[in-house]
C-alpha positions, 0 to 999 in steps of 0.5 A: 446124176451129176458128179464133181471133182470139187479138189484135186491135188497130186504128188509126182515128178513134178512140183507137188500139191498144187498145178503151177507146175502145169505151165511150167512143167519139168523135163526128165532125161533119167530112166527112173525119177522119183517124187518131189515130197512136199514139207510133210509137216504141214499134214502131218505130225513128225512123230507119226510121220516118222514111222510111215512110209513114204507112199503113207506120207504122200498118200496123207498129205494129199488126202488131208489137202483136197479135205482142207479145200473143200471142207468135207472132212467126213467123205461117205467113202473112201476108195485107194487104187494102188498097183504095188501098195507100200512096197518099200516097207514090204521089202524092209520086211521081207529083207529083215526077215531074212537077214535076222532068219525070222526074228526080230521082226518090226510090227510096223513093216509089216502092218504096213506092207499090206495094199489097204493100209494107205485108205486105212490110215487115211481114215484112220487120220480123218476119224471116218469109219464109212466105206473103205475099199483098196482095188490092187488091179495092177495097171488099171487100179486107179479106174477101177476105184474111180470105177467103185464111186461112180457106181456108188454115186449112180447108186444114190449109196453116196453123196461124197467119195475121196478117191485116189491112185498111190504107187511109189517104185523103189530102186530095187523094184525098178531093177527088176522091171528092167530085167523084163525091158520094162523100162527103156534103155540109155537116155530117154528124153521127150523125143525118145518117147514121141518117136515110139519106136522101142520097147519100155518107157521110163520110170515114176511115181503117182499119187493123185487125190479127187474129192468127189461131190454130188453138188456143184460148188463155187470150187468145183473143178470139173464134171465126171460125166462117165467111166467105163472098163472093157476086159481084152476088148477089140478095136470095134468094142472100144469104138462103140464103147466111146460112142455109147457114153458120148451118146449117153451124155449128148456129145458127138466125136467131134465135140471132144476137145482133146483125147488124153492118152496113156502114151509111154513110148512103149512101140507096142504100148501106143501102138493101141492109142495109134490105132484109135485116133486112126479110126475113131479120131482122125481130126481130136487132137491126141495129148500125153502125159506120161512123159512128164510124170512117168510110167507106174501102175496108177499114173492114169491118176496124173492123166486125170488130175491134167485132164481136170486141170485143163477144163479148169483153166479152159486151156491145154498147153502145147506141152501136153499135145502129141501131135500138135504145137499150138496150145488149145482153147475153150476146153470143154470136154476131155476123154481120158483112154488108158489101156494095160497091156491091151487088156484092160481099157478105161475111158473116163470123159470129163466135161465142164461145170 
């Protein structure tokens, strides 16, 4: 079984749909960055668009362009991964319900603050009534829709699956994180987060958009060769796990180009992505993108766009590696490791095509 990422495209801190921003990208000293929104318009009609939220906009505009690239505008599923859902338009609600003491109360909020309106509306714009499923698995909510399709695919029940990770953080919301130091105090720059010596990181937004395919295409981007999800596994678990799946594919440790972290800045969160390279990967150049996009529940989702376009250009620049200054390559293949918490672990190894 062979799976391709024939388009990808994502919305972030960075500049939207497209990867010029990957030469080029924007550093950040804020505690809280939010999303450069592309024109809209482009997508979507401005009488619709008008009543979406802005994670509904975002979460169109990328889906409607990686079909627009790729032609499959009939995908045989479509799967969302999102940690918070449309939460703006969850608490215009809940506020509204308060201030108005129950009355008056906007359908649109509230059909629109529930986590499986984003894949509903995509289908719903596409005209595609096949598989649709949201996973709400908090930090680990884009893998386990990535998760979702790789099954489908190894199933033989797919040929084709739109699959993406959407989280929007709203002011409110990032105030609430702060009360638990979520978020890092004071100024927060490249060098705060490398030195990885405090609690928090800083804040950001995701959605990330993949059309998968079963066939290599002259646009292909890149092969999906294996995900994996382990459940509070230890150290030794997780070396066997990376094992087991390079094993699975013919692949040694040391033909592993660059293992893509989900590094924050968080001590005790890169402690964990510390601790593997010490054991598992003394000489794999570790990279990082966290701290050009921020933290949110389905960033991993920009780690794989990054990941992808890396192999794509057969080149990962210095602006992505944690422990080196030299640019890399000849990319071939790429390990993507997340953990939540130290919970929830994913491995998604991507190779070229």
């Amino acid at each position: 079984m062979n799976i391709y990422i024939q388009a990808a495209t994502q919305i972030s801190a960075q500049e939207p749909i497209g990867n010029a921003w990957f030469h080029r990208p924007l550093r950040f000293t804020e505690r809280y960055v939010r999303s450069i929104d592309p024109d809209f318009k482009e997508y979507i009609n401005p009488m619709e668009a008008r009543r979406m939220g802005k994670i509904l906009k975002r979460a169109l505009a990328t889906s409607l362009h990686v079909v627009r690239k790729t032609g499959i505008d009939q995908p045989d599923a479509i799967i969302t991964g999102t940690g918070l859902g449309c939460i703006e338009n969850t608490e215009k609600f809940l506020t509204a319900m308060v201030r108005d003491n129950e009355m008056y109360l906007q359908p649109t909020y509230f059909m629109q603050s529930t986590h499986n309106t984003i894949s509903s509306q995509i289908a719903l714009h596409l005209k595609c009534n096949k598989y649709n499923t949201t996973y709400a698995q908090r930090g680990i909510s884009f893998e386990s829709s990535l998760l979702d399709a790789y099954m489908q695919f190894e199933l033989g029940k797919i040929k084709s699956a739109l699959v993406a990770g959407h989280d929007e953080m709203t002011p409110d919301y990032f105030v609430l994180l702060d009360k638990i130091n979520y978020w890092k105090k004071g100024e927060v720059n490249e060098a705060v987060l490398h030195k990885s010596d405090s609690v928090g990181s800083f804040a950001g937004e995701a959605s990330a958009c993949f059309m998968l395919g079963n066939k290599k295409t002259d646009f292909s981007i890149c092969e999906l060769k294996g995900v994996d999800l382990l459940f509070n596994p230890t150290p030794q678990r997780i070396k066997e796990a990376i094992e087991e799946m390079l094993a699975k594919h013919n692949l040694q440790i040391k033909e592993i180009d660059a293992v893509m972290t989900g590094i924050n800045g968080d001590k005790d969160n890169d402690a964990v992505y510390h601790q593997l390279q010490r054991q598992l990967f003394p000489e794999t150049p570790m990279a990082w993108y966290k701290h050009l996009f921020g933290e949110s529940f389905t960033a991993c989702g920009l780690g794989m766009f990054t990941a992808a376009t890396a192999i794509q250009e057969q080149l990962l620049p210095a602006d992505y590696l944690f422990n080196r200054d030299v640019k890399l390559k000849g990319i071939k293949h790429i390990l993507l490791y997340n953990h939540f918490q130290n919970k929830d672990h994913s491995l998604i190894l991507l190779s070229s095509c």
